[in-house]
PDB file with one MODEL, atoms N, CA, C and O in Angstrom:
MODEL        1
ATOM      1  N   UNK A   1       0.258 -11.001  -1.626  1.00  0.00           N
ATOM      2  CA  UNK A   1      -0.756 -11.161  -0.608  1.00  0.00           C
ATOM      3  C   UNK A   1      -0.429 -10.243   0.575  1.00  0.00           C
ATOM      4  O   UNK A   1       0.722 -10.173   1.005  1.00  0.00           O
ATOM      5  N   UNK A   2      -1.609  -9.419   1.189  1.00  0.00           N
ATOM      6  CA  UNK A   2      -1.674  -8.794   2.268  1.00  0.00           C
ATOM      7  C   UNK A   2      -1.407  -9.856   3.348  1.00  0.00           C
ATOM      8  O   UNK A   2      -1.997 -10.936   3.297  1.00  0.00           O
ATOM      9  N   UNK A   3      -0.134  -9.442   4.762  1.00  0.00           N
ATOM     10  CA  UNK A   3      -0.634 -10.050   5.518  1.00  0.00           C
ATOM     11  C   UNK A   3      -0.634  -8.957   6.626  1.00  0.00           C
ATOM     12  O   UNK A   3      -0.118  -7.840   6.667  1.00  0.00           O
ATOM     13  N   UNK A   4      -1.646  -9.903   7.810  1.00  0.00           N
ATOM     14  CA  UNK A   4      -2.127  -8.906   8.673  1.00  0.00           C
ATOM     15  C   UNK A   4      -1.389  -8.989  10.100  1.00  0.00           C
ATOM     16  O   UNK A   4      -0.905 -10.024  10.560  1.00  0.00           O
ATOM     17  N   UNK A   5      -1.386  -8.138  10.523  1.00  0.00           N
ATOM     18  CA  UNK A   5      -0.138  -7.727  11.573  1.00  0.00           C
ATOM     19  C   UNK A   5      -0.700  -7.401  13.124  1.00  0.00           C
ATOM     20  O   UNK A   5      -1.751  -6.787  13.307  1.00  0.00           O
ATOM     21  N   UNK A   6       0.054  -7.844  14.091  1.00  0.00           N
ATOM     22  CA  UNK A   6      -1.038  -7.039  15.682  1.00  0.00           C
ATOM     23  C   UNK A   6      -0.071  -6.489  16.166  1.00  0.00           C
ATOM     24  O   UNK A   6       1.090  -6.671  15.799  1.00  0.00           O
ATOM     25  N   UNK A   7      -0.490  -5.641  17.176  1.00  0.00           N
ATOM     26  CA  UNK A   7       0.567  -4.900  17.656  1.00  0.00           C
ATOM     27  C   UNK A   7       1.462  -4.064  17.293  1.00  0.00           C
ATOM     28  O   UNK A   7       2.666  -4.251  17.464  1.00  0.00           O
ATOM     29  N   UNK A   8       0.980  -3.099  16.778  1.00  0.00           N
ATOM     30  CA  UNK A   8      -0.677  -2.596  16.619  1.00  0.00           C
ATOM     31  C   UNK A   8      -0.721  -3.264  15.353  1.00  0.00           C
ATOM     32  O   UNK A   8       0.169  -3.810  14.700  1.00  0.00           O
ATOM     33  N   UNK A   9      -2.413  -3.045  15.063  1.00  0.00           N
ATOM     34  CA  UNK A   9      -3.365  -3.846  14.117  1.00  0.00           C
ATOM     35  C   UNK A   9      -2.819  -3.413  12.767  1.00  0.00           C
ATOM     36  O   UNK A   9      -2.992  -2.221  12.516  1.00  0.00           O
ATOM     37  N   UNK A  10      -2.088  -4.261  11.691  1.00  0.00           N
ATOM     38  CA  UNK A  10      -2.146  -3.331  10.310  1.00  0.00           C
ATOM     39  C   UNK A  10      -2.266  -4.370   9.611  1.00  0.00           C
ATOM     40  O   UNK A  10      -2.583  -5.461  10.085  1.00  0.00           O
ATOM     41  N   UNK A  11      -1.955  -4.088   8.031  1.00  0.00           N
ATOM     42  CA  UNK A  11      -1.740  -4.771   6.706  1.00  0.00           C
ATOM     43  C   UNK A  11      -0.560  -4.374   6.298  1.00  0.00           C
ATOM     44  O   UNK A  11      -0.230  -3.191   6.386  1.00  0.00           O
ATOM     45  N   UNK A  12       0.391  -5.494   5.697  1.00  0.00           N
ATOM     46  CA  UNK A  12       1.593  -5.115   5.240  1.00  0.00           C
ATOM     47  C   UNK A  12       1.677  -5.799   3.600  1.00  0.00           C
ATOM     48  O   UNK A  12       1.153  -6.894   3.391  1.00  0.00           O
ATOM     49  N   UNK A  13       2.342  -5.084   2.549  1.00  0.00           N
ATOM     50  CA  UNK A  13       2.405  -6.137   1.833  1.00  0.00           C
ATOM     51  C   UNK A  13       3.786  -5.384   1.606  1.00  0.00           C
ATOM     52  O   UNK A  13       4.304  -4.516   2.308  1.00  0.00           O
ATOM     53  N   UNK A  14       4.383  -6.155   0.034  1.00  0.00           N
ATOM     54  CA  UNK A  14       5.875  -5.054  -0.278  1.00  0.00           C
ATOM     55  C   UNK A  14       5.864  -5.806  -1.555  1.00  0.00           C
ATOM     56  O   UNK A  14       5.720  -7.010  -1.766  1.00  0.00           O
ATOM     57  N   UNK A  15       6.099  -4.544  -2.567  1.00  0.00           N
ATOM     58  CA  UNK A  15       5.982  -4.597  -3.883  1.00  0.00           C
ATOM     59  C   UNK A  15       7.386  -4.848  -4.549  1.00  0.00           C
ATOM     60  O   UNK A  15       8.411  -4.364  -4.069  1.00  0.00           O
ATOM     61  N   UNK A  16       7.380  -5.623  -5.672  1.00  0.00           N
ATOM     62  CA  UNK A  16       8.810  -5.672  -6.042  1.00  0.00           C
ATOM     63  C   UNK A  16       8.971  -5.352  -7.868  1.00  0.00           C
ATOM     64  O   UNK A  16       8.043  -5.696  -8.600  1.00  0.00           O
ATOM     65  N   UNK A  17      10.110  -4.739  -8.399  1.00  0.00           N
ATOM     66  CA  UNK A  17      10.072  -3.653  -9.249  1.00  0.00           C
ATOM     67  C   UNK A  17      11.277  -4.213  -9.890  1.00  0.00           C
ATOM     68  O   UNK A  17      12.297  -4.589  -9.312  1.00  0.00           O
ATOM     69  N   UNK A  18      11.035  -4.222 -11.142  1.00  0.00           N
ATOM     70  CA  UNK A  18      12.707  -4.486 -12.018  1.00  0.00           C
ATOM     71  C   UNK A  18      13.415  -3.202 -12.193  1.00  0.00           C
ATOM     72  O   UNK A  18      14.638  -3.217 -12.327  1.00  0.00           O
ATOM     73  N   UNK A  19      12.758  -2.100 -12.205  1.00  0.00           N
ATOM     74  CA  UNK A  19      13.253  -0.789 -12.955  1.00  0.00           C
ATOM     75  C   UNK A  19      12.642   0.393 -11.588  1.00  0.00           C
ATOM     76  O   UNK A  19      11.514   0.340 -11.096  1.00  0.00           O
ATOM     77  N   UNK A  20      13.756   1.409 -11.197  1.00  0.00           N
ATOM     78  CA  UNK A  20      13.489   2.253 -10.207  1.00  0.00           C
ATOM     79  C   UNK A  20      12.343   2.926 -10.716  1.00  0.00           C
ATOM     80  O   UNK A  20      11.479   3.381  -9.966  1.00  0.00           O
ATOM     81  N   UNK A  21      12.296   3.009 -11.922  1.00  0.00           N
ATOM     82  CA  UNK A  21      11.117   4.204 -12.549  1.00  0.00           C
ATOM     83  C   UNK A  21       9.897   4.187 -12.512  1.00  0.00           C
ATOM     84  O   UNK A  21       9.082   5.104 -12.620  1.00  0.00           O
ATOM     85  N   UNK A  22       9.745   2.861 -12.319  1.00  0.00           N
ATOM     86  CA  UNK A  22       8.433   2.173 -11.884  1.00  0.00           C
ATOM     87  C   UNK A  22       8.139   2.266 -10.663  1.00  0.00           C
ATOM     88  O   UNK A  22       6.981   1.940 -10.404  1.00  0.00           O
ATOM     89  N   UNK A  23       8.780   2.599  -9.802  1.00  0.00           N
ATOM     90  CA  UNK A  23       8.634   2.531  -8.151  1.00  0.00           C
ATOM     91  C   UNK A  23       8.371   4.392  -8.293  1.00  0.00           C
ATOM     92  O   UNK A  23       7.676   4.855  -7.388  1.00  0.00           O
ATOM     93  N   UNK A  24       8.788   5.212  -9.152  1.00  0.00           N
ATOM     94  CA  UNK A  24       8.287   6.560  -8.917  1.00  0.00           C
ATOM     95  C   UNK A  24       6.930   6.793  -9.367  1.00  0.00           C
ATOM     96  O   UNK A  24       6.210   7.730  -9.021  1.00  0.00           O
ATOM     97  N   UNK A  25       6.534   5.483 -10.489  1.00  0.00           N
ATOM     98  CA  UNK A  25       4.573   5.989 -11.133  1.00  0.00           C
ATOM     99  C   UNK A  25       4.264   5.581  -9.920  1.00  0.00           C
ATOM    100  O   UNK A  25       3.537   6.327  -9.264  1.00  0.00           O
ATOM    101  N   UNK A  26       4.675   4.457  -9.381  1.00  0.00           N
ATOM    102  CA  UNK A  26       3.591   3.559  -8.339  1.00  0.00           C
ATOM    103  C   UNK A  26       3.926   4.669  -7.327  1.00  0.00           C
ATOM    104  O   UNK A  26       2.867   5.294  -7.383  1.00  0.00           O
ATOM    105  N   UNK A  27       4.328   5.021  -6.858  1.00  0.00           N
ATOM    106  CA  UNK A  27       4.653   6.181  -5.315  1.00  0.00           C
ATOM    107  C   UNK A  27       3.287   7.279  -5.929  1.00  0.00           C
ATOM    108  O   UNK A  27       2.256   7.590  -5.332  1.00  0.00           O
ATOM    109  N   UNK A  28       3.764   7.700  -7.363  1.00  0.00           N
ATOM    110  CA  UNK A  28       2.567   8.914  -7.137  1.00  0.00           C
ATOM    111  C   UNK A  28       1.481   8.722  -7.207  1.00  0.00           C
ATOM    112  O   UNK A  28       0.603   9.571  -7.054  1.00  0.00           O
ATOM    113  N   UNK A  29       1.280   7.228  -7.526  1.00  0.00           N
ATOM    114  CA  UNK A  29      -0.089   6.264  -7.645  1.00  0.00           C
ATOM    115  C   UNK A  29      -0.943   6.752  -6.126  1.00  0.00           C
ATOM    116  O   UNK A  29      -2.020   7.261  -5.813  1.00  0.00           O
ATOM    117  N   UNK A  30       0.463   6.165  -5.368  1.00  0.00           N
ATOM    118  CA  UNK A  30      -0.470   5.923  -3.919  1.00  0.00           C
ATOM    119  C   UNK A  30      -0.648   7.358  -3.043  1.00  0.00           C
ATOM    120  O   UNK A  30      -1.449   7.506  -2.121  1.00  0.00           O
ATOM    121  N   UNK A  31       0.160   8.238  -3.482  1.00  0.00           N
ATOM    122  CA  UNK A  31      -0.010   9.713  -3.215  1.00  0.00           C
ATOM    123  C   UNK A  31      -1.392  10.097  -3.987  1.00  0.00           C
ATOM    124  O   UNK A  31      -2.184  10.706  -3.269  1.00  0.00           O
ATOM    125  N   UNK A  32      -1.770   9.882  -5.156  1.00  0.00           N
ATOM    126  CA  UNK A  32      -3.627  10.434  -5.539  1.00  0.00           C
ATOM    127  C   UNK A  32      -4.187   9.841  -4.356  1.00  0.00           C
ATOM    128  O   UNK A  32      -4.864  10.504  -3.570  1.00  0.00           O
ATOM    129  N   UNK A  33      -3.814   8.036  -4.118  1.00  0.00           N
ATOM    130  CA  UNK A  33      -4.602   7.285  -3.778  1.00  0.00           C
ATOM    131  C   UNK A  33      -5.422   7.841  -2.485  1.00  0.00           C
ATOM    132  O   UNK A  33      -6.603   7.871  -2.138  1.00  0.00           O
ATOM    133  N   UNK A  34      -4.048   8.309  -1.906  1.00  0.00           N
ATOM    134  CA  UNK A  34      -4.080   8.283   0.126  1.00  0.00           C
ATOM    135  C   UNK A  34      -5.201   9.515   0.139  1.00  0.00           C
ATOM    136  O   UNK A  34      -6.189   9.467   0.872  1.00  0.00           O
ATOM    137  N   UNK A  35      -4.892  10.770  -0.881  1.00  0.00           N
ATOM    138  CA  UNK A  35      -6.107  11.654  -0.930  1.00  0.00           C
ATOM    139  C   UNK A  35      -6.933  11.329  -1.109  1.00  0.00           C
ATOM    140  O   UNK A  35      -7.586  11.712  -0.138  1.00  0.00           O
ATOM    141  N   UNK A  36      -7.873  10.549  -2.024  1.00  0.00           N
ATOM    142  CA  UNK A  36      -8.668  10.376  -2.311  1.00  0.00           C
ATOM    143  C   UNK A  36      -9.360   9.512  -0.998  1.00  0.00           C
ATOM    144  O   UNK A  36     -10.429   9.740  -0.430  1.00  0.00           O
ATOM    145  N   UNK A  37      -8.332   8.418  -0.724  1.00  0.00           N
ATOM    146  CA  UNK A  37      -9.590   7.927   0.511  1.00  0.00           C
ATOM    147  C   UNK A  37      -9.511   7.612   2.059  1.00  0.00           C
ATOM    148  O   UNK A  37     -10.072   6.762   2.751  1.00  0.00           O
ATOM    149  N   UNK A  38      -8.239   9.017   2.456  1.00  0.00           N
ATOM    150  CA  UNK A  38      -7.890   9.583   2.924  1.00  0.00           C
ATOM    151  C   UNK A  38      -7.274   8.705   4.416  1.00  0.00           C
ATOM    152  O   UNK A  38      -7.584   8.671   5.607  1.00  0.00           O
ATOM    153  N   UNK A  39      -6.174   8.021   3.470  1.00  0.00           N
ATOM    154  CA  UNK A  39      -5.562   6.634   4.497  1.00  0.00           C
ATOM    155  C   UNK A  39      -3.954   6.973   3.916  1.00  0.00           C
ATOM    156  O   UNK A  39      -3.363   6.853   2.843  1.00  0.00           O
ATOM    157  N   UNK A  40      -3.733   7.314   4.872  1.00  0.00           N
ATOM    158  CA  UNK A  40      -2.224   7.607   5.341  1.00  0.00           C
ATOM    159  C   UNK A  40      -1.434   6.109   5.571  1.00  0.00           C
ATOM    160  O   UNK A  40      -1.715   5.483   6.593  1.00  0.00           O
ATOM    161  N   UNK A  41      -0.461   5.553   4.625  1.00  0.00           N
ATOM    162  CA  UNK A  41      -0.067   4.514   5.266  1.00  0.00           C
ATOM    163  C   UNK A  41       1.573   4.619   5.427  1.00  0.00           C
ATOM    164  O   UNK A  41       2.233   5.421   4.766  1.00  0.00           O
ATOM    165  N   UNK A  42       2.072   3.834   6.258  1.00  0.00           N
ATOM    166  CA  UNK A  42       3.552   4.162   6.419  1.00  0.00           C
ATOM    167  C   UNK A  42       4.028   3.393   5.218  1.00  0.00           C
ATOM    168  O   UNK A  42       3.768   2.190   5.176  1.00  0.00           O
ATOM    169  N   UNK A  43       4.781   4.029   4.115  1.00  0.00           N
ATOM    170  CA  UNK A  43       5.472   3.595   3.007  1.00  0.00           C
ATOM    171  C   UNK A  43       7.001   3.033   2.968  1.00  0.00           C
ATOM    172  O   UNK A  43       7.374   3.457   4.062  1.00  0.00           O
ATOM    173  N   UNK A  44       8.028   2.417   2.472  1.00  0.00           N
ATOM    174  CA  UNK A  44       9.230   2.728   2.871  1.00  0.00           C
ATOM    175  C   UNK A  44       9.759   2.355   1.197  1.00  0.00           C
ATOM    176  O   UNK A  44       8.928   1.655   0.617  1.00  0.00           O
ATOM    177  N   UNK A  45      10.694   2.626   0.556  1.00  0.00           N
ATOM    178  CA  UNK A  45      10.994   1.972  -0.827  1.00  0.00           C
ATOM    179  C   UNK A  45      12.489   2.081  -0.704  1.00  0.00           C
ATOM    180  O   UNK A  45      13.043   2.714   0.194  1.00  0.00           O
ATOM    181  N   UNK A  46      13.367   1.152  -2.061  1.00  0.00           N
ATOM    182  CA  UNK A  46      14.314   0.962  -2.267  1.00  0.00           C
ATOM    183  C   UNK A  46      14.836   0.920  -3.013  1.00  0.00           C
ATOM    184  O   UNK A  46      14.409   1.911  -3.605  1.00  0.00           O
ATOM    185  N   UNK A  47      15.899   0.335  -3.912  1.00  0.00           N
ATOM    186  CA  UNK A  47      15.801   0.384  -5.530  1.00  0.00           C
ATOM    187  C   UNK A  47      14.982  -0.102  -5.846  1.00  0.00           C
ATOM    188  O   UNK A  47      14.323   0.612  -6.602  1.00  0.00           O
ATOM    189  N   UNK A  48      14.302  -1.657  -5.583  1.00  0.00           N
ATOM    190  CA  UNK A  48      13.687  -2.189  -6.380  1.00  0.00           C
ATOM    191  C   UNK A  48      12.537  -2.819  -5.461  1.00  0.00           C
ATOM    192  O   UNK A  48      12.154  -3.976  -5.636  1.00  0.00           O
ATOM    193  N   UNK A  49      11.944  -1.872  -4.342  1.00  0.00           N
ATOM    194  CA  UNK A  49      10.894  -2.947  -3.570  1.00  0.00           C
ATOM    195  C   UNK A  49      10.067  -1.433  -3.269  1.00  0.00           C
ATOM    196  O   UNK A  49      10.862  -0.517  -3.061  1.00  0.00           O
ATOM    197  N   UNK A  50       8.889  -1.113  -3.225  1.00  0.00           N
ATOM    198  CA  UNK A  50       7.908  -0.768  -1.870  1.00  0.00           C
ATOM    199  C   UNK A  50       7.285  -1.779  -1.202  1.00  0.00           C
ATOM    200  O   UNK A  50       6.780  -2.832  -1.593  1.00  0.00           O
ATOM    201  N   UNK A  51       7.448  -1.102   0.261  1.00  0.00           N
ATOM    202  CA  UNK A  51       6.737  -1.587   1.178  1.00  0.00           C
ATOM    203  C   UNK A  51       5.993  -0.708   2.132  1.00  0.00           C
ATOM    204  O   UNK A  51       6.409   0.338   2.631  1.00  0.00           O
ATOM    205  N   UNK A  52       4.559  -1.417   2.357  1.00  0.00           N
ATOM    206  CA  UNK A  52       3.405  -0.468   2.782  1.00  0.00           C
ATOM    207  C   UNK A  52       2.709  -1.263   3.922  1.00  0.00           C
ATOM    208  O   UNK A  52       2.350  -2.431   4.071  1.00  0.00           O
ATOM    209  N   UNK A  53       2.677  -0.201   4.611  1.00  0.00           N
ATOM    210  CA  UNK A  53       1.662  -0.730   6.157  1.00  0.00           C
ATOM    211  C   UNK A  53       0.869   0.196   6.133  1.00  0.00           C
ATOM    212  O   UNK A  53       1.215   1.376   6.075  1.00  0.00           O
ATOM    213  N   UNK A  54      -0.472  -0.263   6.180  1.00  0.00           N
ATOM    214  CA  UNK A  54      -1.554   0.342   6.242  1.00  0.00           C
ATOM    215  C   UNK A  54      -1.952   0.092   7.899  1.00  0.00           C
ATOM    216  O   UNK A  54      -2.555  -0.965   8.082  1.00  0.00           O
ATOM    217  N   UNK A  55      -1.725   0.836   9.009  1.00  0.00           N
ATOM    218  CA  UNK A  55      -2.570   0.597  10.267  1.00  0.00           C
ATOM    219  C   UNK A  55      -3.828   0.938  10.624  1.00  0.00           C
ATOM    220  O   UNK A  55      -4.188   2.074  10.933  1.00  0.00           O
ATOM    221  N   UNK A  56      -4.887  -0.594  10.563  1.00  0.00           N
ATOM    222  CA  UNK A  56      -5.955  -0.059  11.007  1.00  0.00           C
ATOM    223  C   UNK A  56      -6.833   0.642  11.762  1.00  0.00           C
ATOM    224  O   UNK A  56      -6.314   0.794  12.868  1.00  0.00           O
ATOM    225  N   UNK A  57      -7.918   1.152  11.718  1.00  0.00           N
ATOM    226  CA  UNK A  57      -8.771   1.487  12.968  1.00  0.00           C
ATOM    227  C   UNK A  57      -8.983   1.058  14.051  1.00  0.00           C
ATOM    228  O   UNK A  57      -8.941   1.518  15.192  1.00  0.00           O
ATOM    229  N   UNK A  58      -9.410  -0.625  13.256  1.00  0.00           N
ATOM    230  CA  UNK A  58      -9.927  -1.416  14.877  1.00  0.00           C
ATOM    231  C   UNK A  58      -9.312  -2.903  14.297  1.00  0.00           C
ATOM    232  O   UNK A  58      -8.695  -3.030  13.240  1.00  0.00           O
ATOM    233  N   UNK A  59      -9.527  -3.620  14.932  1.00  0.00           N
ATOM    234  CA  UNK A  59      -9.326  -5.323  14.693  1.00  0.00           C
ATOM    235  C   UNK A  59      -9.297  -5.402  13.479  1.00  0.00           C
ATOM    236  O   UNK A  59      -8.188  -5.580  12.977  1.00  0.00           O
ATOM    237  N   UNK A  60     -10.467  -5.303  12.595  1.00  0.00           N
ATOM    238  CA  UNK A  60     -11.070  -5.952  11.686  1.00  0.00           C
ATOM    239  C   UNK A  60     -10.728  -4.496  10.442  1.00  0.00           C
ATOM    240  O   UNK A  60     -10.704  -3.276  10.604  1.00  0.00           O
ATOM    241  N   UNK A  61     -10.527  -5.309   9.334  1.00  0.00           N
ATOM    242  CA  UNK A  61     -10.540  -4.702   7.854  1.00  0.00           C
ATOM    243  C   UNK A  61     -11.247  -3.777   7.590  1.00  0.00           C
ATOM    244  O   UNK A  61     -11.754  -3.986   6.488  1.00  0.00           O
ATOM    245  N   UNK A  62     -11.742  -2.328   8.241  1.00  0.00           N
ATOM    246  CA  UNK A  62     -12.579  -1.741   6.894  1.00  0.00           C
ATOM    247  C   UNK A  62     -12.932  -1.897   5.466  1.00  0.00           C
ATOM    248  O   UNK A  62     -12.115  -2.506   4.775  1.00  0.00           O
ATOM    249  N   UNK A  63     -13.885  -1.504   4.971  1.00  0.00           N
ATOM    250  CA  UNK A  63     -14.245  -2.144   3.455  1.00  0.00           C
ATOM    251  C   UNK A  63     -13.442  -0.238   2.788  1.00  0.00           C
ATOM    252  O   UNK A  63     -13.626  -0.024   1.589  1.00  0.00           O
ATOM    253  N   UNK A  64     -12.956   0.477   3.300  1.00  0.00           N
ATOM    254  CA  UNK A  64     -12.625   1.565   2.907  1.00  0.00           C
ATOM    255  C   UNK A  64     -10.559   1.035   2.656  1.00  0.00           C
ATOM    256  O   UNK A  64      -9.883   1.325   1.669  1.00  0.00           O
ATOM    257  N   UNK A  65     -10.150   0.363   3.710  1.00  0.00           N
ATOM    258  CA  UNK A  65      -8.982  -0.243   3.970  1.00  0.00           C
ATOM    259  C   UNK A  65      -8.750  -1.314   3.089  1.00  0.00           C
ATOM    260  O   UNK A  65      -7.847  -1.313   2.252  1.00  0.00           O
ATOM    261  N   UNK A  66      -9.351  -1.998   3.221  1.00  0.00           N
ATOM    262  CA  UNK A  66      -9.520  -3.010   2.031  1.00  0.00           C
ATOM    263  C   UNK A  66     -10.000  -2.569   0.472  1.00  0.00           C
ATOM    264  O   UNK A  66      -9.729  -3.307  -0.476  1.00  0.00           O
ATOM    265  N   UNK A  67     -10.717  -1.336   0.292  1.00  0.00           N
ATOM    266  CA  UNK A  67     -10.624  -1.332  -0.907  1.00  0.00           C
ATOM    267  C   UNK A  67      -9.216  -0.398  -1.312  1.00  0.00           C
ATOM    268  O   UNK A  67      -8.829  -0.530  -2.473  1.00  0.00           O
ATOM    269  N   UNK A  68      -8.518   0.438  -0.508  1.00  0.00           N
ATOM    270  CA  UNK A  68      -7.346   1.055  -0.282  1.00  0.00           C
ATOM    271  C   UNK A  68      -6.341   0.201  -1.280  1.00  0.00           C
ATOM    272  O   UNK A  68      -5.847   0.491  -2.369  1.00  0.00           O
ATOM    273  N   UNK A  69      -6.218  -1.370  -0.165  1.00  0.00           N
ATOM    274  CA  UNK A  69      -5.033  -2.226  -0.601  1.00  0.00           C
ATOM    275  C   UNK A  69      -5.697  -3.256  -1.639  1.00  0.00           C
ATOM    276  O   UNK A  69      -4.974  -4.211  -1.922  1.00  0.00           O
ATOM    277  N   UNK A  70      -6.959  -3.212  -2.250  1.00  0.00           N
ATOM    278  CA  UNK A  70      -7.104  -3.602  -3.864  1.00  0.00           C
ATOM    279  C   UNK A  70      -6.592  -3.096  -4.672  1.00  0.00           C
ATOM    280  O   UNK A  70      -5.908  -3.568  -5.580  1.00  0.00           O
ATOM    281  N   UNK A  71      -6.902  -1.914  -4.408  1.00  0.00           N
ATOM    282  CA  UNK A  71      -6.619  -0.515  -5.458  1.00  0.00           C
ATOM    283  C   UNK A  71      -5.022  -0.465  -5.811  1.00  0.00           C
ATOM    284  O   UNK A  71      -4.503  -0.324  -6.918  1.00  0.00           O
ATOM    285  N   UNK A  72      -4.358  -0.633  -4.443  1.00  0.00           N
ATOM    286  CA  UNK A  72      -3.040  -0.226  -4.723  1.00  0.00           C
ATOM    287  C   UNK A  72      -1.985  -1.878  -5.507  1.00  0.00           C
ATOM    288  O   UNK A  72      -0.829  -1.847  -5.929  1.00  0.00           O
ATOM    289  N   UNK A  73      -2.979  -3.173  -5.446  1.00  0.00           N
ATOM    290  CA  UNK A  73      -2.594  -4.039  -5.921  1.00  0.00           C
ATOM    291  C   UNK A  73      -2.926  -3.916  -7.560  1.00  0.00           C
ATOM    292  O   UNK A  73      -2.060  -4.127  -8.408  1.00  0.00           O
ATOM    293  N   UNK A  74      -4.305  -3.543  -7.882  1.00  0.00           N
ATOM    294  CA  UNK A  74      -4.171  -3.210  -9.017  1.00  0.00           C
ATOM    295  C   UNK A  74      -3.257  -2.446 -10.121  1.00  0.00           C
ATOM    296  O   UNK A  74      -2.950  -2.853 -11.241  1.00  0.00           O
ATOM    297  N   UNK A  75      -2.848  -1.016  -9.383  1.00  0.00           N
ATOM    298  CA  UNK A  75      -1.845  -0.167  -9.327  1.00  0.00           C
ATOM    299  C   UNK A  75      -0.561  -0.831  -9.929  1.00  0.00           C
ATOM    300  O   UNK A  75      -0.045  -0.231 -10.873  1.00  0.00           O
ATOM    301  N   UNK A  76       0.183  -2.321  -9.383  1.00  0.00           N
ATOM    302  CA  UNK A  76       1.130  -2.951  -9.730  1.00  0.00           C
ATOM    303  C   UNK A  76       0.888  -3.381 -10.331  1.00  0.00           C
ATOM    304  O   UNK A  76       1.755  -3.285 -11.200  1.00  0.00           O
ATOM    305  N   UNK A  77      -0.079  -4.140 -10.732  1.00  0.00           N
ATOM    306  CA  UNK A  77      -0.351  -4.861 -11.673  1.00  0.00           C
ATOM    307  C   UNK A  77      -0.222  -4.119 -13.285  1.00  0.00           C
ATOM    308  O   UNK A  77       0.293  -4.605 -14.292  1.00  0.00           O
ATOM    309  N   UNK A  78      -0.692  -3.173 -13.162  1.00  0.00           N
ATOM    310  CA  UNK A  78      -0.495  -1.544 -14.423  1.00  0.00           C
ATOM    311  C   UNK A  78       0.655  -1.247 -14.719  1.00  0.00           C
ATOM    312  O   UNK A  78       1.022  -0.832 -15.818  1.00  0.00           O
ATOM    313  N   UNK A  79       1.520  -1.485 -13.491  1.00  0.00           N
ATOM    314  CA  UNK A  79       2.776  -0.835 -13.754  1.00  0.00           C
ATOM    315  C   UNK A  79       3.704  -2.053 -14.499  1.00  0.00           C
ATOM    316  O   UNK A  79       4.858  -1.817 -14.858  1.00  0.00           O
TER     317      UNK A  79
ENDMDL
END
């Protein structure tokens, strides 16, 4: 589950991984991703976790932001 953050406004979630190799599909996952719908989010990973903050525009969720962090939940789910 996304949770949502103030100061400043974001979404955080953090992914967790049995195998490092899996944390390199999912990284280049979200590298097509960020091009495609052109949302830069601060990433950080480890052996076995990413974690992603997406900081919003304004208060509230974009439906561009939100479909961002579907996409990238689906993404794990694949992997």
């Amino acid at each position: 589950m996304w949770k949502q953050r103030e100061s400043p406004s974001r979404i955080e979630k953090r992914f967790e991984f049995e195998e490092y190799q899996e944390i390199s599909i999912f990284l280049r996952k979200i590298d097509e991703l960020c091009k495609e719908k052109n949302i830069y989010p601060n990433i950080s990973f480890g052996k076995n976790f990413v974690s992603v903050s997406i900081f919003l525009d304004s208060e509230e969720i974009s439906s561009n932001e939100k479909d961002f962090s579907m996409t990238l939940d689906n993404y794990f789910l694949e992997t």
